[in-house]
C-alpha positions as CSV (number, residue, x, y, z in Angstrom):
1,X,0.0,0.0,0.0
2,X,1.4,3.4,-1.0
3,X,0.4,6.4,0.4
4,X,1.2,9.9,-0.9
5,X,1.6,13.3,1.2
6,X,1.6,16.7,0.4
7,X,2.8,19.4,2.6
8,X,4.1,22.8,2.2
9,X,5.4,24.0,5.3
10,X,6.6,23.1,8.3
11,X,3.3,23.3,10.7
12,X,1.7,21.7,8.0
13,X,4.2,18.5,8.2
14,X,3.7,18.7,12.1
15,X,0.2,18.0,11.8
16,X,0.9,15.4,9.2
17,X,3.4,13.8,12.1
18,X,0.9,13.8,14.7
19,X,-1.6,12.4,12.3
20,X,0.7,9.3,11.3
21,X,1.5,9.4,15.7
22,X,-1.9,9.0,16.3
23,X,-2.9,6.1,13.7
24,X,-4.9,8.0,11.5
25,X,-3.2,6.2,8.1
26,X,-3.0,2.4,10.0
27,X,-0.2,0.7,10.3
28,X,2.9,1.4,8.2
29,X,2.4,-1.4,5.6
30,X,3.9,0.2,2.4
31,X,5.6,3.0,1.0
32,X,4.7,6.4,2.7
33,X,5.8,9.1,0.2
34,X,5.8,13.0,1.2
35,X,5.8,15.5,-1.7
36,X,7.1,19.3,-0.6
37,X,6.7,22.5,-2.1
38,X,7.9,25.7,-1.5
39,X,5.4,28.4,-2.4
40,X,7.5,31.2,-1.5
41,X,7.6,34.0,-3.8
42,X,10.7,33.5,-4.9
43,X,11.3,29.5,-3.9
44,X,14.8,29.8,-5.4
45,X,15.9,32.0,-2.1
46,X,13.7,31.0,0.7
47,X,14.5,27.3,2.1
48,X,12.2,24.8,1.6
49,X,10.5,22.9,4.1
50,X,12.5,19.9,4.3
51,X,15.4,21.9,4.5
52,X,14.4,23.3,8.1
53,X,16.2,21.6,10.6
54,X,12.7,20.4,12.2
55,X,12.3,18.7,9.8
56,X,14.9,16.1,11.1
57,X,12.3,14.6,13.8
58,X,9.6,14.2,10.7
59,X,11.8,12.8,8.6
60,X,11.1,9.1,9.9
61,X,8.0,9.6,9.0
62,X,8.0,9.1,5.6
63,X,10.1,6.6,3.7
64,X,10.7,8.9,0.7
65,X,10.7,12.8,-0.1
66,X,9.8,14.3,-3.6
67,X,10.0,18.1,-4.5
68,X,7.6,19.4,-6.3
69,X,9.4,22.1,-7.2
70,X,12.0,20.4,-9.0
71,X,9.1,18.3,-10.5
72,X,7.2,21.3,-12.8
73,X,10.6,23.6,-12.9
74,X,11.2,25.9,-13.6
75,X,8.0,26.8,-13.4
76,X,6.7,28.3,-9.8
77,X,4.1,25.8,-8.5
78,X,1.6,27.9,-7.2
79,X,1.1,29.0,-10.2
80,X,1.3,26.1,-12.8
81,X,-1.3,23.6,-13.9
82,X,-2.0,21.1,-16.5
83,X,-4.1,21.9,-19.3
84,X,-6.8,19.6,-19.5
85,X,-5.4,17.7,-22.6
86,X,-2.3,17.6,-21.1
87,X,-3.8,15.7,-17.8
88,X,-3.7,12.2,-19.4
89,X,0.2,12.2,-20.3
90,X,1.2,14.4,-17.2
91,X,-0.3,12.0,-15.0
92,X,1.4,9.4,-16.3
93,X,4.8,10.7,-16.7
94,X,4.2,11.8,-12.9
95,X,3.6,8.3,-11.7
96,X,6.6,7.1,-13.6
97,X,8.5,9.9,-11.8
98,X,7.8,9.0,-8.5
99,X,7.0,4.8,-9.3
100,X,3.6,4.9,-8.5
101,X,2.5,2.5,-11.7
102,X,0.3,0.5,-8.9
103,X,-0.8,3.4,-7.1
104,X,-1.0,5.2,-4.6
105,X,-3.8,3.9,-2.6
106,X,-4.5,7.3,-0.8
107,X,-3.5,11.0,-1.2
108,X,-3.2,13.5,1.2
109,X,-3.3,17.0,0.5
110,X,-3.4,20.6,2.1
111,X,-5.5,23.7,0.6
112,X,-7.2,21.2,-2.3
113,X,-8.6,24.2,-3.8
114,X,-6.1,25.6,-5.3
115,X,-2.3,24.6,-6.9
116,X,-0.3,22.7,-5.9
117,X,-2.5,20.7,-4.3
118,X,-5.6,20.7,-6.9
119,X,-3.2,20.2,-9.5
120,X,-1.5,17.2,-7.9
121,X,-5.3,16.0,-7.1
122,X,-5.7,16.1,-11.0
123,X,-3.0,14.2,-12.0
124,X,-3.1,11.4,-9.2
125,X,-6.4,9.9,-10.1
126,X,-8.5,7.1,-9.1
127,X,-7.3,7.0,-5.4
128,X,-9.7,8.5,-2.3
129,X,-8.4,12.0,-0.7
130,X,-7.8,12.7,2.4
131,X,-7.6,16.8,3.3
132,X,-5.8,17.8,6.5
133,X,-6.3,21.5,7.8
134,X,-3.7,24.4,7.1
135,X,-4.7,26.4,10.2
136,X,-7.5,29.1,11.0
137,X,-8.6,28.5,7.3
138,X,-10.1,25.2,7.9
139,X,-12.8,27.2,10.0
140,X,-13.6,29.2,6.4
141,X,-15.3,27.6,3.4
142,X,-14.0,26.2,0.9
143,X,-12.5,28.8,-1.8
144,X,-13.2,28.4,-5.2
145,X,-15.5,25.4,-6.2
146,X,-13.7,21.4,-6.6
147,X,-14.8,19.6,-10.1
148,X,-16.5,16.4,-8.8
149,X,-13.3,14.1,-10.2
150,X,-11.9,15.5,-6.9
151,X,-15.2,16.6,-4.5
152,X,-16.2,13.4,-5.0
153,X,-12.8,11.0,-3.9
154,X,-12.5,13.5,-0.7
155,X,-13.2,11.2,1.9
156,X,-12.3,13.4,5.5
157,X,-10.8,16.7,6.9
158,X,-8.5,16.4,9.4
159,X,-7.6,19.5,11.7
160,X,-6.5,20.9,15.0
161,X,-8.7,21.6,17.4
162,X,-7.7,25.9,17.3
163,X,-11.0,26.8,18.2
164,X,-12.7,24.3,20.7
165,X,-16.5,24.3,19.9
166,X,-16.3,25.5,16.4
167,X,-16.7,23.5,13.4
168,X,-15.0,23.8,10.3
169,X,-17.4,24.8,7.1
170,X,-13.9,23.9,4.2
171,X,-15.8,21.2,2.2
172,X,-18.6,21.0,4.6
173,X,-21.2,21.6,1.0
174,X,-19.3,18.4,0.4
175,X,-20.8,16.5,2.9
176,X,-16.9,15.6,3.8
177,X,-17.1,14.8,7.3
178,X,-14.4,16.8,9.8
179,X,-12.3,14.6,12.1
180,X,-10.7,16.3,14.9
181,X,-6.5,15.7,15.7
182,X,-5.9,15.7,19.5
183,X,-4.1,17.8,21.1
184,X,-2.0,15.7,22.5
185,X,-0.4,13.9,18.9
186,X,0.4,17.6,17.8
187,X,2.4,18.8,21.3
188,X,4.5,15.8,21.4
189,X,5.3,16.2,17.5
190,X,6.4,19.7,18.6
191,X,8.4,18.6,21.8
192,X,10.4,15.6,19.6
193,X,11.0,18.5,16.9
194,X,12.7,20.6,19.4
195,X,14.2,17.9,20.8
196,X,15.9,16.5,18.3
197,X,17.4,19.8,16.6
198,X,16.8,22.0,19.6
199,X,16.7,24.5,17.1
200,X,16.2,27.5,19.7
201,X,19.7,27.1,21.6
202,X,21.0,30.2,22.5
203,X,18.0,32.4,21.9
204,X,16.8,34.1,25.7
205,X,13.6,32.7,27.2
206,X,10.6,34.7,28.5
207,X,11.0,37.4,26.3
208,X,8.1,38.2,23.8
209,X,8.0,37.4,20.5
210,X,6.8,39.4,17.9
211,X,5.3,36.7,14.9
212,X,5.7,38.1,11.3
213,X,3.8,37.0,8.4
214,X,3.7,38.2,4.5
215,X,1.0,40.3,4.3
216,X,2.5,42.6,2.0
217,X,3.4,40.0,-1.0
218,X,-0.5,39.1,-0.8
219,X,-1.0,42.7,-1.6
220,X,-3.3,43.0,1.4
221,X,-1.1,45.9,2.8
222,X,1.8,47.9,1.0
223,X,5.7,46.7,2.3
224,X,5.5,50.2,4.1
225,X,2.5,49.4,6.1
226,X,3.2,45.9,6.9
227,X,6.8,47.3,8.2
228,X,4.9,50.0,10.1
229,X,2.4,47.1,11.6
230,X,5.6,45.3,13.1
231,X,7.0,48.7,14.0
232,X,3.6,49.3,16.1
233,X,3.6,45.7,17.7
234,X,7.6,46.5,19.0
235,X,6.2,49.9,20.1
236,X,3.7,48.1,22.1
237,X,5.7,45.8,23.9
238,X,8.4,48.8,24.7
239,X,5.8,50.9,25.9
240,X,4.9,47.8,28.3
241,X,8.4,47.8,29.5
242,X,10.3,45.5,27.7
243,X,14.1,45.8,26.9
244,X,14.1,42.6,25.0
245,X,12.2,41.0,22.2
246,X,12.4,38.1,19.9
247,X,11.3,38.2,15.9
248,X,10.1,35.4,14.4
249,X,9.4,36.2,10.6
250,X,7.9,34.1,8.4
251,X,9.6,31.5,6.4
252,X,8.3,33.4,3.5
253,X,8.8,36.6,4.0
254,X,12.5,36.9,3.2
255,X,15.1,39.0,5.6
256,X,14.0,42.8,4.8
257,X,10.9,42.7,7.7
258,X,13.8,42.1,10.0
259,X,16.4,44.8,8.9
260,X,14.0,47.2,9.0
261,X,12.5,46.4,12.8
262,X,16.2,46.5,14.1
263,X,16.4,49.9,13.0
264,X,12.8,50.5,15.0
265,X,14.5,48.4,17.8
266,X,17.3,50.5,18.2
267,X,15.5,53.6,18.4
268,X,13.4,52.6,21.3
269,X,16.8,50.9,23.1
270,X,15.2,47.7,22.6
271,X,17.3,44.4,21.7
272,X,15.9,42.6,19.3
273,X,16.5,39.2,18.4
274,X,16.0,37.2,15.2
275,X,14.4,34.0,15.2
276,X,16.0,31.4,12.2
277,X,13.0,32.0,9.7
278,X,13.2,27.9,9.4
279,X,12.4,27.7,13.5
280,X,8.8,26.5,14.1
281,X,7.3,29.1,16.4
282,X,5.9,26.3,18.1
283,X,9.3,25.5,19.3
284,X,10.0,28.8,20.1
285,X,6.5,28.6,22.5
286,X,7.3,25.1,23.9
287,X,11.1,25.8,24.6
288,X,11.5,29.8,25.3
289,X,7.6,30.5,26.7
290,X,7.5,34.3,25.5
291,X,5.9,36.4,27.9
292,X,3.7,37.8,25.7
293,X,3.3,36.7,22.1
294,X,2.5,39.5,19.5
295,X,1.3,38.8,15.8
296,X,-1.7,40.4,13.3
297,X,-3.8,37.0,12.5
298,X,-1.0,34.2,12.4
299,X,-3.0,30.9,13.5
300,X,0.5,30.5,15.4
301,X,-1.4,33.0,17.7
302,X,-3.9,30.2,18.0
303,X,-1.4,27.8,18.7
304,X,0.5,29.9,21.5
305,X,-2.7,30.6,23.2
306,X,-4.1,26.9,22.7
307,X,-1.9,24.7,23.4
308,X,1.1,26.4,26.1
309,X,-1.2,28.7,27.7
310,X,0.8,31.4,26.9
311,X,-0.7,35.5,26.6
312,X,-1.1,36.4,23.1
313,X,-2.1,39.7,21.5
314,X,-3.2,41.5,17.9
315,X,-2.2,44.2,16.1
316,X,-3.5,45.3,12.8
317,X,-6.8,43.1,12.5
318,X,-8.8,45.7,11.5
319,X,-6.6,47.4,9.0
320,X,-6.5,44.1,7.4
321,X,-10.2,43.3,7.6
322,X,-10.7,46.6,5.5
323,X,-8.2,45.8,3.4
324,X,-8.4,42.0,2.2
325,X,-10.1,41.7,-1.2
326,X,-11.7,40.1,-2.4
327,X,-14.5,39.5,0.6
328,X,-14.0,35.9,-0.9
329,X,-10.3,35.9,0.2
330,X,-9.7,32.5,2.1
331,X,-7.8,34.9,5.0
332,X,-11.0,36.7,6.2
333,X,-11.8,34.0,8.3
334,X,-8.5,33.6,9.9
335,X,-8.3,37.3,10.6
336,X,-12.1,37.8,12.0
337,X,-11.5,34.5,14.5
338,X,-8.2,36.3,16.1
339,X,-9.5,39.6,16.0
340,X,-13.4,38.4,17.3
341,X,-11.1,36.0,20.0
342,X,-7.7,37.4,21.2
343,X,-6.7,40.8,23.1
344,X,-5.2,43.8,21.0
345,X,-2.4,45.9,21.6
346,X,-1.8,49.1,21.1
347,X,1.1,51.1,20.4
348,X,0.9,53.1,23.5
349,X,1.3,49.6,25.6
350,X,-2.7,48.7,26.5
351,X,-4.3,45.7,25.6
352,X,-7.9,45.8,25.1
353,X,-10.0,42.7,25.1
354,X,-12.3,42.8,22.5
355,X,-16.1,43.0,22.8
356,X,-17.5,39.6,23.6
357,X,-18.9,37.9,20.5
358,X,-20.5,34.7,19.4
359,X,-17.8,33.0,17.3
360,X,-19.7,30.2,16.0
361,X,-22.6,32.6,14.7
362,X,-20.1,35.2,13.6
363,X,-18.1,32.8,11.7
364,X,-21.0,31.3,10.1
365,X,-22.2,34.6,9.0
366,X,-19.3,35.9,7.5
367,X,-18.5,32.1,5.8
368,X,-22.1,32.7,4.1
369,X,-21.0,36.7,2.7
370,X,-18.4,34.8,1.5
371,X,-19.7,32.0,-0.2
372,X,-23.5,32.1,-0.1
373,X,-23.8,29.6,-3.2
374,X,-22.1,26.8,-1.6
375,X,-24.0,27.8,1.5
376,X,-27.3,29.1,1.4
377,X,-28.4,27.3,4.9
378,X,-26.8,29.7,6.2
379,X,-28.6,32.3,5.1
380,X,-31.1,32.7,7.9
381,X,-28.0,32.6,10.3
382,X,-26.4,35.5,9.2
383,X,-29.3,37.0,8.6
384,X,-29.6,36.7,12.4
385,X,-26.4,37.7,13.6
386,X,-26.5,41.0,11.6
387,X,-30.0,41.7,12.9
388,X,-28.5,41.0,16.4
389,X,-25.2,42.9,16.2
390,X,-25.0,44.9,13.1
391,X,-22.8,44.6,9.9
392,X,-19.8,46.7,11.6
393,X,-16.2,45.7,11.0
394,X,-16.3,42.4,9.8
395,X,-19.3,42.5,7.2
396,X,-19.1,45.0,3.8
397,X,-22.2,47.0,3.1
398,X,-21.7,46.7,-0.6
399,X,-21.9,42.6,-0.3
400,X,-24.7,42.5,2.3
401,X,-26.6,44.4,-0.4
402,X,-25.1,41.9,-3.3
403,X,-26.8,39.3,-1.1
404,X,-30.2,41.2,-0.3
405,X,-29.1,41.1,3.5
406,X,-29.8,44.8,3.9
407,X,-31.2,47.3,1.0
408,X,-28.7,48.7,-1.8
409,X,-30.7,52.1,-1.8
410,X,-31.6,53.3,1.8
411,X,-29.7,52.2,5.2
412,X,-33.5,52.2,6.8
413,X,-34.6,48.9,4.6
414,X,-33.4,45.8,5.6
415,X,-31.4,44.4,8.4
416,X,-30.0,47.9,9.2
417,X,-33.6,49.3,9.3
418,X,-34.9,46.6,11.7
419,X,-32.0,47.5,14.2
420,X,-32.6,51.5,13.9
421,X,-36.4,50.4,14.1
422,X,-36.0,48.6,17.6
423,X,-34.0,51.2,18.8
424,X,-36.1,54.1,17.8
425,X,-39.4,52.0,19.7
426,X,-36.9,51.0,22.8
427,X,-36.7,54.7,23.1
428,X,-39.7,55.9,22.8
């Protein structure tokens, strides 16, 4: 029996090691195959996954490891597909590639809607799919509709339990049942990984940890902004007294976010130290417990807060919720959840909790603006939680009246008019 994984990044292998740990694939009776990509920007520069020295505790995992990369170069993988004449030969020659001429019996992907992963899904036919979760995003649905060839092989989501008590809607219209990784498998992947390379030797523990992501090379902020955004998170945690923080960037964000907050650093007096981009910040959480842990909508917020107990904070959540575009973008679910959920920080050195809100309804509102087709029994939900709270900051007026959720010619129709209306009588 041959099975064939898919991963590209780190956390994602993590969960694909706690999976395996916890005997979600059965018994290691064949070939176990991993396939990495690196979706960087620029992939040639920015180290791939299996290059990261945590890798080293996954490795024994899997009894082979394929790039994708080298497979379609030089060609960038997020962005190339077969054409569908081309599916038939590329298939083959794929199979040939990797000797899969008797299978493999299952395939496991990350984010199946869109390449690498669809494309792999459409070349590695006749096999049932299993999806695993990519973080917060699991919690969203599903981003651009899957042909039935593939819809129709997906057999189960695995995920993290991030949010305890919310249920993921990716490939829910589906009718793909979710199955839920315990907590447990995924810690003890991250303590072996840490143990193994102790990758964060020599960096200081307790101090906070700013967590950088790539906002800017989504273009859902300019590079000034996003620079300014970390700038305002270091601000923060000098203003809260700190003489010390750590940086963790993302692995694809490339080393300009860091030489530009060491110049912020060194005007405030602050040391700031740089976390290997290849480090897991789980490691970083389970070895150097930051004191406070600082981030925009990074599901390693999640993580920090979920599983080591530690404080956690936002910055930038509702620039970004104004920002992302289009309302369909598979990040506005990760970004309302942390910034619905988790205290923010401000640049003066308060943290605000914010207003207390009903996740699952909140979620399941904005998951139906987003994709009310695949969704429509939703509909009377959201209806309900914008008749109960409003459409304010995480709902666009211009879609709510796309979707007939509140009138397109006068704010006193619709959902908007019932709320003035029940104020206006609770008044009088």
């Amino acid at each position: 029996m041959t099975q064939l994984f898919y991963a590209s990044t780190l956390f994602g292998a993590m969960t694909l090691g706690a999976a395996i740990d916890d005997g979600r694939f059965g018994p290691r009776r064949g070939r176990r195959m991993l396939l990495v990509s690196n979706n960087a920007a620029i992939p040639e520069i920015t180290p791939s996954l299996d290059q990261a020295p945590g890798f080293a505790a996954l490795r024994s995992h899997f009894d082979e490891v394929w790039s994708w990369n080298d497979i379609v170069a030089p060609l960038h993988p997020s962005d190339w597909k077969a054409r569908i004449i081309e599916v038939p030969m590329l298939g083959r020659l794929l199979r040939s590639h990797l000797s899969l001429q008797e299978g493999p019996q299952e395939l496991i992907l990350e984010s199946i809607a869109v390449p690498p992963a669809r494309t792999i899904a459409g070349l590695v036919k006749d096999c049932p799919i299993t999806v695993y979760s990519d973080g917060l995003m699991s919690y969203g649905p599903t981003r651009d509709p899957l042909p039935q060839e593939i819809s129709g092989r997906i057999t189960r989501l695995l995920h993290l339990d991030l949010v305890p008590g919310l249920t993921p809607l990716l490939l829910s219209e589906y009718g793909v049942p979710a199955e839920t990784l315990p907590d447990r498998a995924f810690v003890d992947v991250i303590a072996q990984t840490e143990r193994l390379t102790r990758s964060t030797e020599g960096l200081p523990p307790g101090q906070p940890m700013i967590l950088g992501q790539y906002l800017s090379a989504l273009d859902i902020v300019t590079p000034e902004e996003e620079a300014g955004l970390h700038a305002d998170m270091l601000r923060g945690l000098a203003a809260r007294g700190f003489r010390g923080v750590l940086f963790k960037p993302h692995p694809a964000s490339g080393r300009g976010h860091a030489r530009q907050l060491r110049e912020t650093a060194g005007e405030l007096g602050v040391t700031l130290t740089v976390v290997g981009e290849t480090v897991p910040a789980e490691s970083c959480f389970a070895a150097l417990r930051p004191e406070l842990v600082v981030g925009c909508f990074s599901t390693a917020l999640i993580t920090a807060r979920r599983y080591f107990g530690l404080p956690v904070a936002t910055v930038g959540s509702g620039t970004v919720l104004e920002r992302l575009t289009p309302y369909e973008n598979s990040n506005r679910i990760p970004v309302t959840i942390t910034d619905a959920l988790l205290p923010r920080l401000s640049p003066d050195g308060s943290i605000e909790e914010p207003p207390r809100a009903d996740l699952q309804a909140l979620v399941g509102a904005v998951g139906y603006c987003m994709q009310s087709g695949s969704h429509p029994a939703l509909r009377e939900r959201a209806a309900a939680y914008l008749d109960a709270h409003g459409p304010a900051r995480y709902f666009k007026r211009q879609r709510l009246a796309a979707l007939e959720l509140i009138s397109s010619s006068s704010p006193e129709a619709g959902t908007l008019g019932k709320i003035r209306r029940r104020l206006s009588r609770a008044l009088s």
